[in-house]
Structure formats: C-alpha cells, structure tokens
C-alpha positions in Angstrom: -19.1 21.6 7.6 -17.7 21.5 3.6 -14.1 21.2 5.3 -15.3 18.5 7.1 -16.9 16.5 4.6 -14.1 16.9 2.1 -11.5 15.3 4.6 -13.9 12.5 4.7 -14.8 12.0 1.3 -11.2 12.8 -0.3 -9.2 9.5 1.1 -12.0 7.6 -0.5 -11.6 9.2 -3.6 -8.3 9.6 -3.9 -7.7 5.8 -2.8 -10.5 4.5 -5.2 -7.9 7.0 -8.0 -4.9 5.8 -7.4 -5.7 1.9 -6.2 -8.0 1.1 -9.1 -5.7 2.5 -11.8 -3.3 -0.3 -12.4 -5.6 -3.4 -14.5 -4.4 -6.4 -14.9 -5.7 -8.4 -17.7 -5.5 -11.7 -15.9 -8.0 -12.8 -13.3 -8.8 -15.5 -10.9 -8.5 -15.2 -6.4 -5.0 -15.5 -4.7 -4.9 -18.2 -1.9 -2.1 -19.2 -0.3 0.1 -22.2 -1.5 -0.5 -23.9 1.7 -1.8 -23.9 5.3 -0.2 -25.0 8.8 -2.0 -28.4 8.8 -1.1 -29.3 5.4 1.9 -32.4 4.9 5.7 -31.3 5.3 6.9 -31.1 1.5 9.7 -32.7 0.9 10.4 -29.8 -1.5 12.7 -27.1 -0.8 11.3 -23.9 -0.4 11.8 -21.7 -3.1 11.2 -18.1 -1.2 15.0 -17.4 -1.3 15.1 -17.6 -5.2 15.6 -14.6 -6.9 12.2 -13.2 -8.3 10.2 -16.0 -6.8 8.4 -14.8 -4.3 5.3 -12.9 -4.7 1.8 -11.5 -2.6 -0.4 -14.7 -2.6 0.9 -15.1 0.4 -0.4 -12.6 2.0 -3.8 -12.7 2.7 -4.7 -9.7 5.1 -2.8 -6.6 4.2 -3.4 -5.6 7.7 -1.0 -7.8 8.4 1.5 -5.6 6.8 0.9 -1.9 8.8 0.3 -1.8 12.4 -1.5 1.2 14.4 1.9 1.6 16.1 3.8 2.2 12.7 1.8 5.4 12.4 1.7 6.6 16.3 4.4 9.6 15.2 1.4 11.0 13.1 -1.7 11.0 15.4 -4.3 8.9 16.9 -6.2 6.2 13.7 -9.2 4.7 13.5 -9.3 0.4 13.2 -7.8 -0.5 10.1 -10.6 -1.3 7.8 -9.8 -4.3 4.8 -11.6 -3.7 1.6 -10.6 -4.8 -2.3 -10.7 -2.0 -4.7 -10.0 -3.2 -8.2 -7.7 -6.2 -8.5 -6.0 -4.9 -5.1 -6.3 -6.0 -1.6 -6.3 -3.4 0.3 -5.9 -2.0 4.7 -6.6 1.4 5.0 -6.2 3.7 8.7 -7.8 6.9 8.5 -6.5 9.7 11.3 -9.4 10.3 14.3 -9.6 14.2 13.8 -11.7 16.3 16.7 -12.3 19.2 14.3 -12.6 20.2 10.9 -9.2 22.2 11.0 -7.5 19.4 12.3 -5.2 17.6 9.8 -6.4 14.7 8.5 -4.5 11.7 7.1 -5.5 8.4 5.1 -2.9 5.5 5.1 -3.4 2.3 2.9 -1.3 -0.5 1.7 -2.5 -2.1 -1.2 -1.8 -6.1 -2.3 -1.4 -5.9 -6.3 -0.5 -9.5 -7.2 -0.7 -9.3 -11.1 1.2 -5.7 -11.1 4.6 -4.7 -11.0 5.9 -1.2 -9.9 7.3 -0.5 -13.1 3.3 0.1 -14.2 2.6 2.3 -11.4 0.2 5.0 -12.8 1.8 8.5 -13.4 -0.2 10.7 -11.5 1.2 14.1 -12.4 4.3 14.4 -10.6 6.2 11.4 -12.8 7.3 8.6 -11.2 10.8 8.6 -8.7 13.1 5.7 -8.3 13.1 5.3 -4.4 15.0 2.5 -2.0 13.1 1.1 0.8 15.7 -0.7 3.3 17.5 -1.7 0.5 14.5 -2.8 -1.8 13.9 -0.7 -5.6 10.9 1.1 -5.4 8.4 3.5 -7.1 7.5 6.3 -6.1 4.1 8.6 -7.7 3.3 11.8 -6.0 0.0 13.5 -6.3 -0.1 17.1 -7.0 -4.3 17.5 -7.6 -5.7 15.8 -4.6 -2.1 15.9 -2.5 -0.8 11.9 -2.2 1.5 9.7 -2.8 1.8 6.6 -3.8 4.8 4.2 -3.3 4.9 0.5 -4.9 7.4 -1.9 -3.7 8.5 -5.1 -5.6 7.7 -8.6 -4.5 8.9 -11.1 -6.5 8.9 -10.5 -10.4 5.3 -10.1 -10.7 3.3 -8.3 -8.2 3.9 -5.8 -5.8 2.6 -3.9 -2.1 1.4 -0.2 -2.8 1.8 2.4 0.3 -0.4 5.0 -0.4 -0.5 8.2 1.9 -3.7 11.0 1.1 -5.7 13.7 2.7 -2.6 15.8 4.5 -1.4 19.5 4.3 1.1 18.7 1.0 2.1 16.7 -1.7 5.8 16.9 0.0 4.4 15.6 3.3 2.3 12.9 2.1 5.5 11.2 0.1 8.0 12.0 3.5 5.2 9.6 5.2 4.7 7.1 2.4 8.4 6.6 2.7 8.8 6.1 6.3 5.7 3.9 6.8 7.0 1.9 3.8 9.4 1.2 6.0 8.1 -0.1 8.7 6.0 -2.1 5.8 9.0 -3.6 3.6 10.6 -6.1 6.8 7.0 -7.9 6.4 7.4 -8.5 3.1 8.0 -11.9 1.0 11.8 -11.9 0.3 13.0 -13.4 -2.9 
C-alpha cells in the first residue's frame, strides 16, 4: 500500500518541484493575438522571423502531446490541464493495475516569460540536447528520478517536457527525449 501511494503522490511532487522552480518576475495572462473570426490583417505575419515567435499562442498544452505519442510506454489516463506556477501545464499519468507495476508521469509545461537557458539545475547539471534540429535543455533528476527537457520558442519563452515516477533517472531522460519529439513539430517556429 506505501508503494502504491508513493507512485501516486511522487508525479505530483516532483512536477509541483520542477514546474514551479523557474519565476518570472513579470506578470499578466497570455491570450492569443487573434481568433478565426477576427479581420484579415493586412500585416505580414511575422512567425517566420527569427526569435519572434513565442507560447501565447498556445493555449491548451494538450494540444502539444497526444495519448498516441506515448502508446510505446503503456496505457495513460486522460490528460489532465492544470497551471502550476507561471506555467501551463498537460500532464498523462500511466493506468498501473498493481503496485509493482511501473509507473510513469508525462507533462509538458507552457513557460512564456522563461527561457531554457534558466532551466533549474536539479542535481545532475544541465545537457545541451537537439530536438529535430531545435537547441534544447536538458535537467535530469537524480533524488526523485526525472527529467526535465525545455525547448526554445522564440527568444523568450519556452515548452518544458518533463518525464517522472519511472525505474531511473537514465530512463526517464531516454523518454523526455523521444516524446519531445513528437512534441517539437507542434511548436511555434521562428
């Protein structure tokens, strides 16, 4: 029964850890720039710009992660949306039918006052990565076995994978990377 209830409580705590460590000092609600029954502009978009695009765009970060992305790793649970801290965040947590199955937690987390350059240092330091061809950070978690990736958008913000509650430290960042992945192609270019 402890087993049990420390693969449930451990994602939570371990997201709340790592989500909520980045502050920003600046404040205020993304909303997007626009909506489909808004006027034509007769502006030319500016997505294509380098370092101008950014997350206020995205408004659901389950928009970002679909259940299929993670069907290699096990059956999930709906994704849940929730805002911890400043970020926006989709979380799937692994159905498990006993306590000594492996559990898994998978979030993605909207920053869009944070850049991956001030990802928190959790223990491990912090790896450069590449993610389809986009820089990247990369913080493992050696106390409560994660990892966190943070991948740029624009100059400004950024789109946290985050990957808890597995066997090892070395497994959780081998599936932050490939479900960053399937993550980065939904991405604001720019």
């Amino acid at each position: 029964m402890t087993k049990l209830l420390l693969r449930a409580a451990l994602p939570v705590a371990v997201g709340l850890l790592v989500l909520s460590g980045c502050d920003s000092t600046k404040s205020g609600t993304a909303s997007p720039a626009g909506s489909a029954s808004s006027a034509p502009s007769s502006e030319a978009p500016t997505s294509d710009a380098p370092g101008s695009a950014s997350t206020a765009s995205i408004t659901d970060p389950c928009t970002l992660l679909e259940a299929a992305d993670l069907g290699s790793y096990g059956e999930f649970k709906p994704p849940q949306n929730t805002t911890l801290g400043s970020a926006r965040v989709c979380k799937y947590l692994k159905k498990t039918e006993t306590a000594s199955d492996e559990g898994m937690a998978v979030g993605v987390g909207v920053r869009d006052d944070a850049r991956p350059d001030q990802l928190v240092d959790m223990g491990a330091g912090i790896l450069d990565r590449d993610i389809n061809g986009r820089s990247a950070k990369e913080a493992p978690e050696t106390k409560t076995i994660g990892c966190t990736l943070a991948l740029p958008v624009g100059d400004a913000s950024r789109v946290d994978v985050l990957v808890t509650a597995v066997d090892s430290t070395e497994k959780a960042c081998q599936v932050v990377e490939a479900v960053a992945k399937a993550v980065e192609p939904r991405l604001p270019k720019g």
